[in-house]
C-alpha positions as CSV (number, residue, x, y, z in Angstrom):
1,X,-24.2,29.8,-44.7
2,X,-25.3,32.0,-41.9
3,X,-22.9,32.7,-38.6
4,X,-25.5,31.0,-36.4
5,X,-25.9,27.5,-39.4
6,X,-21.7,27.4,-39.0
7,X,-22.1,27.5,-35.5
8,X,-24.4,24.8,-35.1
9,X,-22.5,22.9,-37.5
10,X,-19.1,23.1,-35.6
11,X,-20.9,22.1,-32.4
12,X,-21.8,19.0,-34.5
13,X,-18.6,18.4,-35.6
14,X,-16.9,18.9,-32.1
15,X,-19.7,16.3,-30.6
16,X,-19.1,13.4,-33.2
17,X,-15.0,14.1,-32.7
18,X,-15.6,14.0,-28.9
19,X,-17.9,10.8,-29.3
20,X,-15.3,8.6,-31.3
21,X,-12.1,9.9,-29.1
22,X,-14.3,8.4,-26.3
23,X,-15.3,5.2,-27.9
24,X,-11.2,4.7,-29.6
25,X,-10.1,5.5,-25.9
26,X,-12.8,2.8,-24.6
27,X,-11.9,0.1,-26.8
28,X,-8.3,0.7,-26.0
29,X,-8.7,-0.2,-22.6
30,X,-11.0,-2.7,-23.1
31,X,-8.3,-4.1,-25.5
32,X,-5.3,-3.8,-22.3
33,X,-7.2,-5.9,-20.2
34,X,-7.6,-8.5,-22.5
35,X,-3.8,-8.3,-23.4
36,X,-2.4,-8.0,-20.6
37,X,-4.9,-8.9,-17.7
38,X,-7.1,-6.8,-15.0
39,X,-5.7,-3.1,-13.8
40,X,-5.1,-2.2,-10.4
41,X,-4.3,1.4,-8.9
42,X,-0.7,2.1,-8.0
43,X,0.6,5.4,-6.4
44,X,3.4,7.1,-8.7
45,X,5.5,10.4,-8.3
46,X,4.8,13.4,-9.9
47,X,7.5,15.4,-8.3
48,X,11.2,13.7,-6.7
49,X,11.1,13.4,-3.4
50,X,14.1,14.3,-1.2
51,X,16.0,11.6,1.4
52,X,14.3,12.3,4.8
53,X,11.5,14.3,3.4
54,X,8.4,13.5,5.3
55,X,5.1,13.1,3.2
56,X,2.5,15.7,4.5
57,X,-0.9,16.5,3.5
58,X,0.9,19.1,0.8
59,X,3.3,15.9,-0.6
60,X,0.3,13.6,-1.2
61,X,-2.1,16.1,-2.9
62,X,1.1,17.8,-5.3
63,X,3.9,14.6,-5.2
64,X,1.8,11.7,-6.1
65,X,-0.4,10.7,-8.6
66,X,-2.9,7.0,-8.9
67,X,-2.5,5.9,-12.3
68,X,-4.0,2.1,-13.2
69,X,-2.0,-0.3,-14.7
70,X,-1.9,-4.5,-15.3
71,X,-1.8,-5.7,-11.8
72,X,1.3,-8.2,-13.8
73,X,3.6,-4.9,-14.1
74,X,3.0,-3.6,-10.9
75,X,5.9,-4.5,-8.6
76,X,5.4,-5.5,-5.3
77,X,4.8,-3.3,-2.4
78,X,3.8,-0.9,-4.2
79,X,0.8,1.7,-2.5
80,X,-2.5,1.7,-3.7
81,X,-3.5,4.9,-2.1
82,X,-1.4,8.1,-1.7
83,X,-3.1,8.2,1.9
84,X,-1.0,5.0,2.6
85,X,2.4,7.5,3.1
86,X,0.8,10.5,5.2
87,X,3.3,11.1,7.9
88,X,6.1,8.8,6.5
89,X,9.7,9.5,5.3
90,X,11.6,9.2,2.5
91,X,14.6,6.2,3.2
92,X,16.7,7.3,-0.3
93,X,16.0,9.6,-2.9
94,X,12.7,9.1,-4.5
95,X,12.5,10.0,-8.3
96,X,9.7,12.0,-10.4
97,X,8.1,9.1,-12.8
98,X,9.1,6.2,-10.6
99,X,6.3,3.7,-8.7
100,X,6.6,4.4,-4.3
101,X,7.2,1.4,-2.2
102,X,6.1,0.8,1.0
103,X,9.1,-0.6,2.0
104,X,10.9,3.2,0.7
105,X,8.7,4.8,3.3
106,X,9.6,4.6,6.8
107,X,8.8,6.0,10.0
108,X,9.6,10.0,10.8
109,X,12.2,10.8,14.0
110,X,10.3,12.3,17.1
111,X,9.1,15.6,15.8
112,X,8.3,18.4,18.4
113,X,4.7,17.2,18.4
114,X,5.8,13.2,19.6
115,X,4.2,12.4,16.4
116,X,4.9,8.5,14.7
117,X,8.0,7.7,17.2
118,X,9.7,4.8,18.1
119,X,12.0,3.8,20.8
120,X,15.3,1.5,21.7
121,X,16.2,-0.2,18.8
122,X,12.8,-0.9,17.2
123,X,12.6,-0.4,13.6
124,X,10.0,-0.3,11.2
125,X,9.6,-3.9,9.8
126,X,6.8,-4.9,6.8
127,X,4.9,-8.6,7.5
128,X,2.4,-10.4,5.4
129,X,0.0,-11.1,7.9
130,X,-3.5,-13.1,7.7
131,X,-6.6,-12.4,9.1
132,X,-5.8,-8.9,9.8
133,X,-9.8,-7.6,8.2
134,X,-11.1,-6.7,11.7
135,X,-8.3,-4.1,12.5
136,X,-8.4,-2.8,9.0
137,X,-12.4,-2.2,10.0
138,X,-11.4,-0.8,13.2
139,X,-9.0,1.6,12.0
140,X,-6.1,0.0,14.4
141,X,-3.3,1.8,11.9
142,X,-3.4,4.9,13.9
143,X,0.1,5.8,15.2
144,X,0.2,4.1,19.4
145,X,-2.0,1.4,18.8
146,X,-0.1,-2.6,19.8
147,X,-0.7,-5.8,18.7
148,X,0.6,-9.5,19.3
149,X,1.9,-11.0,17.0
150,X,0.7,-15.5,16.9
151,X,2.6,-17.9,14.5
152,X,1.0,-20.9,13.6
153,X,3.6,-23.4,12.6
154,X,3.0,-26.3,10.0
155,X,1.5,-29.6,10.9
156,X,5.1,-31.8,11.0
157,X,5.3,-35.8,10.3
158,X,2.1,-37.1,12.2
159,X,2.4,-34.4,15.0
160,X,-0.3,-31.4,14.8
161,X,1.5,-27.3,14.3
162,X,1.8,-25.3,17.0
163,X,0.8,-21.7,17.7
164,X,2.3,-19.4,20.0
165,X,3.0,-15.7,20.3
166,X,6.0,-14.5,18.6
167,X,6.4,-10.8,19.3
168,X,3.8,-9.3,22.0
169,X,3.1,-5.6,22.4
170,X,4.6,-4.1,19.0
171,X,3.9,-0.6,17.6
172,X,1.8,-1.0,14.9
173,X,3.3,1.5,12.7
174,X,0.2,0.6,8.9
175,X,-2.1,-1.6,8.1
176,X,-3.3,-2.1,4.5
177,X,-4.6,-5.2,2.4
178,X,-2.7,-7.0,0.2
179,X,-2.7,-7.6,-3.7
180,X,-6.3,-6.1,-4.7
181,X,-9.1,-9.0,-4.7
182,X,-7.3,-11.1,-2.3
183,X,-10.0,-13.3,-0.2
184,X,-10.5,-11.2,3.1
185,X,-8.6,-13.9,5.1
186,X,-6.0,-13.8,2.7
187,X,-2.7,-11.5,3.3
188,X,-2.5,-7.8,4.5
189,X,1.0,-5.7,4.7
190,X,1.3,-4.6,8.2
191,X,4.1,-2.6,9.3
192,X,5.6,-3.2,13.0
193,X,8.2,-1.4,15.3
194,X,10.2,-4.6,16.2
195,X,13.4,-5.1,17.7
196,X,15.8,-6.8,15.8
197,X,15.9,-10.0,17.3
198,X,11.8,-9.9,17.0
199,X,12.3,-8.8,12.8
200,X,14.7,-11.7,12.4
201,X,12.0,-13.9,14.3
202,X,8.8,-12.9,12.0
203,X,10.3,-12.8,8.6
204,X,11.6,-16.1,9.1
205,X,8.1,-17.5,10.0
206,X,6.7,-16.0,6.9
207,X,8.9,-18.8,5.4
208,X,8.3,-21.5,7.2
209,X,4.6,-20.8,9.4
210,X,0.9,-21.8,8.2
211,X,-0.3,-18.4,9.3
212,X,1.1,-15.1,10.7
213,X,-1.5,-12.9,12.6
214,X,-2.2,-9.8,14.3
215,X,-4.1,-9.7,17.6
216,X,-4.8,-6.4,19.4
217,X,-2.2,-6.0,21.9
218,X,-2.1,-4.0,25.3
């Protein structure tokens, strides 16, 4: 057989190999879904983060990683995006192979620029809220912006529930949607600068209220 005839042939060879690695591969994850239910995209470490290390545009492209697994093992809170921590912090030492949190993110100390700040005693605090799609489409997360915070209370005995402002002119700190194909006016995970008094206020009512929502605030 000729150089050129074995060359040919090898390319033939490599084609068919490539072809069924792609087809085995395929049916693999055609056979995941069925075992263990519909993926989802979940943000994992590729490299341990320190305590107090702030996530910067060089942590998210080198640190993290999206990897897809069954939406039933992926635990709660966890990011969908990498894009979700830019300019966050590390609360505890973050490990290489582990899943990241929203709630092991929080918000950097005022840096020399006045950048993601908060003052008093405010602390960053994560909500379920509802009907949050309009400042997802607005782009409200930026770092300043201040919403209110309405609580509609269930209907009790005969008597119709009430709704009223619970917190009014928080930092909104993030904004992302919830658990991926939630109904639009189903829950988002925002993440508020409250006081304490105001955290212990909100994360009862996601107990007891109908509804939690965010308003745009002055």
């Amino acid at each position: 057989m000729s150089r050129r005839r074995r060359a040919v042939a090898f390319l033939v060879l490599a084609s068919i190999a490539a072809a069924a690695a792609a087809a085995i591969a395929e049916g693999y994850g055609a056979n995941a879904v069925r075992g263990y239910g519909p993926l989802r995209p979940v943000v994992v470490l590729e490299a341990g983060i320190r305590v107090g290390q702030r996530l910067g545009e060089k942590e998210i492209g080198s640190a993290l990683a999206v990897r897809r697994v069954p939406a039933r093992f992926a635990p709660p809170g966890a990011l969908l995006a990498p894009q979700e921590a830019l300019g966050l912090t590390a609360r505890a030492p973050l490990p290489a192979g582990s899943y990241l949190l929203g709630a092991q993110l929080g918000v950097a100390p005022e840096d020399d620029d006045g950048k993601r700040t908060l003052g008093g005693d405010r602390r960053p605090v994560e909500i379920s809220v509802s009907g949050a799609e309009a400042l997802l489409a607005a782009d409200a997360r930026r770092a300043g912006s201040r919403v209110d915070v309405v609580v509609t209370s269930e209907p009790s005995g005969a008597g119709a529930g009430r709704t009223y402002v619970a917190a009014s002119g928080v930092p909104l700190l993030g904004l992302r949607p919830g658990a991926e194909g939630a109904a639009p006016e189903e829950l988002a995970v925002a993440t508020l600068g409250l006081t304490k008094r105001q955290a212990l206020r909100l994360i009862a009512a996601e107990s007891f209220a109908r509804r939690v929502t965010l308003l745009p605030g002055g």
